[in-house]
C-alpha positions in Angstrom: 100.6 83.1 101.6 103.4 84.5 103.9 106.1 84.0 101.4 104.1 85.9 98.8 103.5 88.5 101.0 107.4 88.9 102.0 108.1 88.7 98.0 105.2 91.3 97.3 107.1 93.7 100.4 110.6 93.0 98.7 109.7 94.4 95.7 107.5 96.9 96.6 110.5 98.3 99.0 113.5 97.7 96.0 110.3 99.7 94.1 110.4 102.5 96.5 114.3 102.7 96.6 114.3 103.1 93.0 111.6 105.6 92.9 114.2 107.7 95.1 117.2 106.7 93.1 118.2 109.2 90.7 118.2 108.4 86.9 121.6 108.7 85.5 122.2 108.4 81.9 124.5 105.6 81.1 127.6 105.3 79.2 127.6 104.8 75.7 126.9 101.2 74.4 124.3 100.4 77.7 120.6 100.1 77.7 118.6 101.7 75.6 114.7 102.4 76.3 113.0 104.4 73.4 109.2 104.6 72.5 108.4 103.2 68.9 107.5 104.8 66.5 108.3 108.6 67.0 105.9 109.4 64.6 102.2 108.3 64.8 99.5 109.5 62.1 95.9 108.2 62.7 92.5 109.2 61.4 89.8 109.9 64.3 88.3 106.9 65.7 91.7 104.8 64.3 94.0 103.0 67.1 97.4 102.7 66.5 100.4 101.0 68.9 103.2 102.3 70.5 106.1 100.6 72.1 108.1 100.7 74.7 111.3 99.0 74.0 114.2 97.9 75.8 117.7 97.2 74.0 120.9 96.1 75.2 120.1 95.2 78.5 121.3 92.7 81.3 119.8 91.0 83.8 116.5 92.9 83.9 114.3 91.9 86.8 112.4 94.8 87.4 111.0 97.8 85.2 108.5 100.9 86.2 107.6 103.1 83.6 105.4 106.3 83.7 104.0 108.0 80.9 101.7 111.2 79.8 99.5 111.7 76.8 97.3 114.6 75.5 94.3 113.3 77.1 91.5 115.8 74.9 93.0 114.3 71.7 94.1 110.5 72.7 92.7 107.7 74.5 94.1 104.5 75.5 92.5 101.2 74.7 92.7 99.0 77.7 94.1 95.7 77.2 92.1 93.9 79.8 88.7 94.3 79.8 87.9 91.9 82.2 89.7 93.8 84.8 88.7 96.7 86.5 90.3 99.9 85.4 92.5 100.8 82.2 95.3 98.9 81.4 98.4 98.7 78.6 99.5 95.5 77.3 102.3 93.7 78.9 105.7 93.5 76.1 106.5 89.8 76.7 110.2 90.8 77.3 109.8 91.1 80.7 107.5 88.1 82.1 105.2 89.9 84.4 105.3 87.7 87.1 103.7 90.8 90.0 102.6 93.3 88.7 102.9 95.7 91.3 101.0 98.8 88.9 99.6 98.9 85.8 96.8 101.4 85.7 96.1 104.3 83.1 94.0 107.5 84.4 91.8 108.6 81.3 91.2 112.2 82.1 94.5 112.9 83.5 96.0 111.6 80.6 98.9 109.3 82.6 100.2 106.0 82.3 101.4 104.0 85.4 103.5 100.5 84.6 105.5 98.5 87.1 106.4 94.7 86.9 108.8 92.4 88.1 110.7 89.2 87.6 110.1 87.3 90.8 112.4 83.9 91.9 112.4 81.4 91.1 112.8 82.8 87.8 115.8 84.1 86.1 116.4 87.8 84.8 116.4 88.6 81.0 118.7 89.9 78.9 118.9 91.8 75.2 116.1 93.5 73.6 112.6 93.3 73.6 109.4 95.1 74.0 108.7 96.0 77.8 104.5 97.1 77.2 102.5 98.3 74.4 100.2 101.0 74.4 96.9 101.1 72.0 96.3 104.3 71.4 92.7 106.0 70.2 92.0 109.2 68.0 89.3 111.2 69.5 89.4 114.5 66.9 92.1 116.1 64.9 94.7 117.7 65.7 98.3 117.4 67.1 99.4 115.4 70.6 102.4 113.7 72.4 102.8 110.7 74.6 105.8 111.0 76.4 107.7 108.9 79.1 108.3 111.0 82.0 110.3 108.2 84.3 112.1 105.0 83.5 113.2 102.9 86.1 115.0 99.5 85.7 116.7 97.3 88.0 118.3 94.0 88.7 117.4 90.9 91.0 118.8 92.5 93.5 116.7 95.8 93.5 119.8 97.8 92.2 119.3 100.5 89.4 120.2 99.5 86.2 121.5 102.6 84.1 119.5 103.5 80.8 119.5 106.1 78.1 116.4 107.6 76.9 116.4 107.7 73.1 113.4 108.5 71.7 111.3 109.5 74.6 108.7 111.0 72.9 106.0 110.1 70.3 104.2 112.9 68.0 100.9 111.9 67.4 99.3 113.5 64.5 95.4 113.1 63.8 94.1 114.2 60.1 91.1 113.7 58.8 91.5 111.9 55.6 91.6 113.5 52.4 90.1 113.0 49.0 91.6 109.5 47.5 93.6 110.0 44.5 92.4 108.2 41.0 93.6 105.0 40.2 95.1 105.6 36.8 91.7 103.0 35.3 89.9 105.8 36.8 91.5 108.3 35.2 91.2 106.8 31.6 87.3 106.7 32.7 87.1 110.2 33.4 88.8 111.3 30.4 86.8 109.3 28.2 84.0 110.9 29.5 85.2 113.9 29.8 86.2 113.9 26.1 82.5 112.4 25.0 81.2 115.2 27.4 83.3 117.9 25.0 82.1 116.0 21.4 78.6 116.3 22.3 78.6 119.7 23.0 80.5 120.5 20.0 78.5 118.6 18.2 75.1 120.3 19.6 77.1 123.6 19.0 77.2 123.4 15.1 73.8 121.8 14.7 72.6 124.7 16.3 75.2 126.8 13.7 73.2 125.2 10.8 69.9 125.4 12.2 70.5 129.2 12.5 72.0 129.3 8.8 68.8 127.6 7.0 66.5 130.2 8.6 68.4 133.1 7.3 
């Protein structure tokens, strides 16, 4: 129990070094975090996924993310119902070994991730998906969920340098419009359309004749 709590304290305190590490962009051909896909159109009611994804990197051990949404038009559908509070899902990239936060505030509309790696285990490397978040339509109109802070880092608690990419995800909601024909469906219609047109002709000049035998 000791050693847990000394592993939870490490972490907490490389955690809290990061938090007060600036964010520096890194050079070209380093890590790459973007949100996926930039564009998301739902109907209301309709979830959809976004991910947070993580590219190039090396030796991730430890990741924080926070995130804002337009909480009036968008929801987020907890992954863990059996757990108190809201959460997202974790990626799978990143084993989630502690998770030191992992909380979503509903009418605030913000997103709170932070997991790490812990020993005996080993760090991971390359791409992968850090956390997914199901998102929920409420009503129409147009929304963003954004990530506002990235934070990576190594076994060691040091910062691992990132780009931000795609940092940003337009939401669109719609309601749905009228479905187009299938082309058998548009033979039907013009069958009956042209039936429709006959008959009244044809009513048309029996009324001609009837006209024409009482004169």
């Amino acid at each position: 129990m000791h050693q847990l709590s000394v592993r939870k304290g490490l972490l907490l305190g490389a955690l809290l070094l990061l938090l007060v590490s600036p964010c520096v962009a890194s050079a070209e051909g380093g890590p790459v975090v973007r949100l996926d896909p930039e564009v998301l159109t739902l109907r209301p009611g309709e979830t959809g996924e976004v991910v947070i994804q993580v590219d190039g990197v090396t030796d991730l051990a430890g990741a924080e993310v926070h995130l804002e949404y337009d909480a009036d038009l968008l929801e987020v559908v907890d992954a863990d119902p059996e757990t108190e509070g809201v959460q997202i899902a974790h990626g799978g990239f990143l084993p989630a070994d502690f998770v030191a936060q992992n909380q979503v505030d509903l009418h605030e509309g913000r997103i709170d991730y932070a997991v790490a790696r812990m020993p005996p285990h080993e760090p991971v490397s390359g791409d992968g998906p850090l956390a997914i978040v199901t998102l929920r339509a409420r009503g129409k109109g147009e929304g963003t969920l954004a990530l506002r802070t990235i934070l990576l880092a190594d076994p060691n608690g040091n910062p691992i340098e990132a780009d931000v990419v795609a940092g940003r995800v337009a939401v669109v909601v719609e309601v749905s419009s009228t479905r187009p024909c299938s082309p058998a469906g548009a033979i039907l219609l013009g069958a009956l359309g042209m039936a429709l047109l006959v008959q009244s002709r044809g009513r048309k000049y029996l009324g001609d004749v009837g006209d024409g035998e009482r004169v």
